[in-house]
C-alpha positions in Angstrom: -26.9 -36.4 -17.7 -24.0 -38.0 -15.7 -21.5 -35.2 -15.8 -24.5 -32.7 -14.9 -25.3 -34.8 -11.8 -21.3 -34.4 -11.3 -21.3 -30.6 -11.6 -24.3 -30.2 -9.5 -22.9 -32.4 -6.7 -19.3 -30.7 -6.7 -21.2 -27.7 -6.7 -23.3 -28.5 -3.5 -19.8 -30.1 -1.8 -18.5 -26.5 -2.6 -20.8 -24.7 -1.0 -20.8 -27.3 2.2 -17.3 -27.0 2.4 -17.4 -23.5 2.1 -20.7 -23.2 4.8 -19.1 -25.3 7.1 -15.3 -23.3 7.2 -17.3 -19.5 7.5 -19.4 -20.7 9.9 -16.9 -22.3 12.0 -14.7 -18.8 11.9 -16.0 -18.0 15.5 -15.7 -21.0 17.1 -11.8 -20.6 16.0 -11.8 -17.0 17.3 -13.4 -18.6 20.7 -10.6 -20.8 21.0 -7.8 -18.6 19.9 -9.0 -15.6 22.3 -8.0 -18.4 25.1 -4.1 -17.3 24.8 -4.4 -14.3 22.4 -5.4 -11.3 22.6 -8.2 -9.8 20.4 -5.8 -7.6 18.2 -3.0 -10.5 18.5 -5.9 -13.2 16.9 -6.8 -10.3 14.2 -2.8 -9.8 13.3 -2.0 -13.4 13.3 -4.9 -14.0 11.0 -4.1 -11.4 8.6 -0.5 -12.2 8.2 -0.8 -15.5 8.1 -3.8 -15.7 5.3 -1.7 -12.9 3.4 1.2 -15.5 3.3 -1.2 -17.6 2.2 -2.6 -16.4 -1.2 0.7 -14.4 -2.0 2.2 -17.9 -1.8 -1.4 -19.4 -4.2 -0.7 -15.7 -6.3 2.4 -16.5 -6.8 2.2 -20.4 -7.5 -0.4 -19.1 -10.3 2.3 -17.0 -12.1 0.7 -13.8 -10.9 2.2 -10.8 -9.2 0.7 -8.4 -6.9 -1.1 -5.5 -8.5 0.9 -2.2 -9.1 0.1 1.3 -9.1 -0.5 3.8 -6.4 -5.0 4.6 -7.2 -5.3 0.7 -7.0 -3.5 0.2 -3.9 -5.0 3.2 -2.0 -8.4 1.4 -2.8 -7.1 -1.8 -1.5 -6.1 -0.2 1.7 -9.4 1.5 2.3 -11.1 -2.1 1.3 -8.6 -4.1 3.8 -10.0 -1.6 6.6 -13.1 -2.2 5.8 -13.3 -6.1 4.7 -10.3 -7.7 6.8 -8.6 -5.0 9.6 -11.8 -3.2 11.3 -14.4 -6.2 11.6 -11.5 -9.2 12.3 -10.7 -6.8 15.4 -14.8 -6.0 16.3 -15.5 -9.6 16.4 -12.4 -10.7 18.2 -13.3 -7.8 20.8 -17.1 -8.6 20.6 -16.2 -12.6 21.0 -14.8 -11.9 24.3 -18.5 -11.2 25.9 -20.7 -13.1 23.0 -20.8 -16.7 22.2 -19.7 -17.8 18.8 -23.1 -19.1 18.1 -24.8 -15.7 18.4 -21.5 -14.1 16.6 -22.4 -16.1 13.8 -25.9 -15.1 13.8 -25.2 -11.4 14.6 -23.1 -11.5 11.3 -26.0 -12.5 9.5 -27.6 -9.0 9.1 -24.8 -7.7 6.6 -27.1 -8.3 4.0 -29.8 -5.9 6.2 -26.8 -2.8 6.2 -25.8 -3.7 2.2 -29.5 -2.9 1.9 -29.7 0.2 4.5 -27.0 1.7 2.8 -27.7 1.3 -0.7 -31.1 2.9 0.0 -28.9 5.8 1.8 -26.6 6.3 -1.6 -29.2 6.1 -3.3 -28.1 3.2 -5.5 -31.7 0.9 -4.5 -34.2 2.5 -6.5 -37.4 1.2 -7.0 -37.6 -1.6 -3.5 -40.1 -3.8 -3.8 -42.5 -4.5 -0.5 -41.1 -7.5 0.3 -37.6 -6.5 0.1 -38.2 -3.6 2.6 -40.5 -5.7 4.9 -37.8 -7.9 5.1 -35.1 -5.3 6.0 -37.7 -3.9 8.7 -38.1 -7.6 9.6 -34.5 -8.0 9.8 -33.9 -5.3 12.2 -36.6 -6.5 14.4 -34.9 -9.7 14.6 -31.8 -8.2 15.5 -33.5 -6.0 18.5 -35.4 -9.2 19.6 -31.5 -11.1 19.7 -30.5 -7.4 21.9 -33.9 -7.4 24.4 -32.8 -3.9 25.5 -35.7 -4.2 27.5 -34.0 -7.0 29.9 -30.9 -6.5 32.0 -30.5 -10.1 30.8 -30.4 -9.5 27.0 -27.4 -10.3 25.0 -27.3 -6.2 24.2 -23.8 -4.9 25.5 -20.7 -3.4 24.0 -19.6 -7.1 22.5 -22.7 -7.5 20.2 -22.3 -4.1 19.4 -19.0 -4.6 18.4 -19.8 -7.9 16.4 -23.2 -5.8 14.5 -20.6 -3.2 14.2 -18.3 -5.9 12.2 -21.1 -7.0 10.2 -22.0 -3.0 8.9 -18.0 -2.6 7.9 -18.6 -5.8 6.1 -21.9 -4.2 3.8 -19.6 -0.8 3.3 -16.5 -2.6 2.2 -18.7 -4.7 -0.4 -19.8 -1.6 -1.7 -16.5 -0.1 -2.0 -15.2 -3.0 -3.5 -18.1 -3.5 -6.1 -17.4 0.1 -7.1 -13.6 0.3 -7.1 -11.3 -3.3 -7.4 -14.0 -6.0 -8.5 -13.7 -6.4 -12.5 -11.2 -4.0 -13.2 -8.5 -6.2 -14.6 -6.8 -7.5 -12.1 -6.8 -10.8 -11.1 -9.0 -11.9 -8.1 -6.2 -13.9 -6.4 -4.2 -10.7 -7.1 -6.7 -8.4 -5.0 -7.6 -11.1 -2.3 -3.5 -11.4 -1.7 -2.9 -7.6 -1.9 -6.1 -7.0 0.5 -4.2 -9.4 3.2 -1.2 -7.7 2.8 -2.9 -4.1 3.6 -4.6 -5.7 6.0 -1.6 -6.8 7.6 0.2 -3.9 7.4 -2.9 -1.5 9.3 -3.1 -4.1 12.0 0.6 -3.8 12.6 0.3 -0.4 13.1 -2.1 -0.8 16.2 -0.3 -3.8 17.3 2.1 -1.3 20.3 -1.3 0.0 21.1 -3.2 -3.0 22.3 -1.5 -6.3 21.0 1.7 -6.6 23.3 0.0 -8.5 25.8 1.7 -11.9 27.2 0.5 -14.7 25.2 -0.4 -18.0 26.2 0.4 -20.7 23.1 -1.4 -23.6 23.9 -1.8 -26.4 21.8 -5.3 -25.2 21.2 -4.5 -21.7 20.5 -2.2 -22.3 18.3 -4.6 -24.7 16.2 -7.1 -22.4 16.5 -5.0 -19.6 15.3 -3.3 -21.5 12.4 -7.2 -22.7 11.0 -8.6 -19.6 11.7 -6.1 -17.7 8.9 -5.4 -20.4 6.7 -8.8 -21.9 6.1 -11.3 -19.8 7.5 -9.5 -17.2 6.1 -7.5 -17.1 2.9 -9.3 -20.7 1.4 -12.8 -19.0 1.4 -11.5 -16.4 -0.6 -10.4 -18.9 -3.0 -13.4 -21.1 -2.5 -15.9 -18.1 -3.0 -14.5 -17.0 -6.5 -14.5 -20.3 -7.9 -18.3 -20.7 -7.0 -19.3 -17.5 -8.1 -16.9 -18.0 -11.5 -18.8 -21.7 -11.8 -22.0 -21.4 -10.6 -22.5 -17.7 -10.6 -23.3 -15.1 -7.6 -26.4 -16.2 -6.8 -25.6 -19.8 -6.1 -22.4 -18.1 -3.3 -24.9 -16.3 -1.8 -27.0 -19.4 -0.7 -23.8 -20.1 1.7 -24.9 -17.1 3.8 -28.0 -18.8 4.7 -26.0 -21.6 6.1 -23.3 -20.0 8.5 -25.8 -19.4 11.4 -27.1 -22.9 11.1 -23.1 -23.5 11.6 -22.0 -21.5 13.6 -25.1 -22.2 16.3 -24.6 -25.7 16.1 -21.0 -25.8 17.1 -21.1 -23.0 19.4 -23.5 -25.8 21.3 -21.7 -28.7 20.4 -18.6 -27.9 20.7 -18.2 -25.2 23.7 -21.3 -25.8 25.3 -23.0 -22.7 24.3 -27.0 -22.3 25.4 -29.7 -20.3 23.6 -32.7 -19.2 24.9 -36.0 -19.2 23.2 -35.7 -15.5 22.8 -32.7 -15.7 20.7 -33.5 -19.0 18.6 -36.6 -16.5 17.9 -35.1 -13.8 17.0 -32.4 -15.5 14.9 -35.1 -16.9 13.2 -36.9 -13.6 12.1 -33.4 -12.5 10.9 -32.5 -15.0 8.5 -36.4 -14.9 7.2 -36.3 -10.9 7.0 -33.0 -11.9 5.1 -34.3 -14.1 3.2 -36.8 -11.7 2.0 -34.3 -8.6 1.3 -32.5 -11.2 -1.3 -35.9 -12.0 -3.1 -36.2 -10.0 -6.6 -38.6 -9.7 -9.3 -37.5 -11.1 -12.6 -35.7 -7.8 -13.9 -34.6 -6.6 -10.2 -31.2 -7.0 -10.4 -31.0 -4.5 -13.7 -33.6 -2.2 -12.2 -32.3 -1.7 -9.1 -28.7 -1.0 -9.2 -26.1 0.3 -12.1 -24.1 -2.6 -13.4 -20.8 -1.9 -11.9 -23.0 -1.3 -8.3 -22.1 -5.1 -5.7 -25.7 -6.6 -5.1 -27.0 -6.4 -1.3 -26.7 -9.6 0.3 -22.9 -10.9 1.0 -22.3 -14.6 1.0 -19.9 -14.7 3.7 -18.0 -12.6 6.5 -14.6 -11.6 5.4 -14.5 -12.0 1.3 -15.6 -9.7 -1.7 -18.6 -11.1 -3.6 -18.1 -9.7 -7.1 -22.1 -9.0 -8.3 -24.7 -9.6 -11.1 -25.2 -12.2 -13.7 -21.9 -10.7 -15.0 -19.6 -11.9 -12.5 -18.4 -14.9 -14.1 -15.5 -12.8 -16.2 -12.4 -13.0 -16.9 -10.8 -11.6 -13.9 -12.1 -14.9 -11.9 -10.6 -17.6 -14.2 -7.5 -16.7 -12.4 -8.2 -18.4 -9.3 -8.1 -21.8 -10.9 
């Protein structure tokens, strides 16, 4: 009974920790957009998370993975997962509070759903599920009020929903081509980072040559941003989902919002009308409802090897299905 009450409460300290660093990610990006540039804040936190888990890959007696099919998926991934939405919310961040960032980034789940129902691979959505996506959108246009010249709709929430849509198609690229295949996890988050790296370098003479300013705060900003909020939660996420299982990582999406929100006002000073606190709340409940399945959903609905809908966080892979507790996550022990 004792060590149970010990598993559950490492378990819920987990996911806190975990809740708390995701949902802080755009407060960091506020702070670090002070002296840096969007693409400078996207290339420092690539580069420095990559250094990060290729130091934690190699620490675990791993290497990086090898071959050229594996790492043209991993570069398509890290364009999807890490390159093209660290840039659209560093860009979108400029013009939207962290707060609403945070909440923005809430809807992958909605696009994982939108576009499994495009490919084909949701078959058989249930009611609620689909009110909830409907639900989820409405949310999301309430948050936009493109009815009011006053609405938070503009090109920087665009960007950020933008973010949050490369987020559901990388998860489903993933599912179907790197997670469970062998490889290491710690491997595949490293590699990813590297990529990732390497694509925003390329774009780096095209928009990140600014002047920089390195505050104190900026560089603090910068530093947490890559190494906690950005190579840790990879780390943290695999070990829930290898403990606990998928479902029990997913719970942390619920929570970044809450997070993010709160120190948005806290911290910066961020305000939220009644409109938005609305229609943040008809999000995460049309959320809420797109993760509910019946008690054979998750076979019914999508091949074994398909990623399951919702995301648990914004940046990391969430490996799918009762099954996702092989061997390929011991590794990040």
């Amino acid at each position: 009974m004792k060590n149970g009450s010990t598993r559950s409460l490492r378990a819920g300290l987990r996911v806190a920790v975990l809740a708390l660093l995701w949902g802080s990610t755009f407060l960091w990006i506020e702070l670090a957009l002070r002296g840096l540039s969007p693409l400078q804040v996207t290339f420092a936190r690539c580069v420095l998370g990559a250094l990060v888990l290729v130091v934690a890959c190699r620490l675990a007696g791993h290497r990086l993975p090898r071959g050229i099919a594996v790492w043209r998926h991993i570069v398509v991934a890290a364009f999807f997962c890490n390159a093209l939405p660290f840039a659209l919310f560093s860009l979108g961040q400029q013009s939207v509070g962290s707060g609403l960032a945070g909440v923005l980034n809430a809807t992958t789940p909605l696009w994982s759903l939108a576009l499994g129902l495009a490919l084909g691979s949701e078959r058989g959505l249930r009611p609620v599920r689909l009110t909830g996506l409907l639900l989820g959108f409405a949310g999301t246009i309430l948050i936009f009020a493109p009815w009011q010249t006053t609405g938070a709709a503009g090109w920087g929430a665009l960007a950020i929903i933008g973010a949050a849509a490369s987020y559901a198609v990388a998860f489903t690229y993933m599912g179907r081509t790197l997670v469970r295949k062998g490889t290491p996890t710690i491997s595949l988050s490293a590699a990813q980072l590297v990529a990732a790296s390497g694509l925003t370098a390329v774009a780096v003479p095209i928009g990140g040559l600014q002047s920089i300013d390195p505050g104190p705060t900026v560089v603090v900003a910068a530093v947490v941003l890559s190494v906690f909020c950005t190579a840790i939660t990879f780390h943290l996420t695999y070990r829930i989902i290898n403990d606990e299982g998928a479902t029990s990582a997913a719970v942390v999406g619920y929570l970044l919002p809450v997070v993010s929100v709160l120190l948005g006002a806290v911290v910066l000073g961020e305000e939220i009308g009644v409109r938005v606190v609305l229609g943040m709340a008809v999000v995460l409940v049309g959320v809420g409802m797109t993760r509910r399945q019946g008690p054979a959903a998750v076979t019914e609905e999508r091949a074994p090897d398909e990623p399951a809908t919702g995301s648990p966080a914004a940046g990391s892979p969430a490996p799918h299905g009762p099954d996702a507790r092989s061997t390929d996550l011991e590794d990040v022990r």
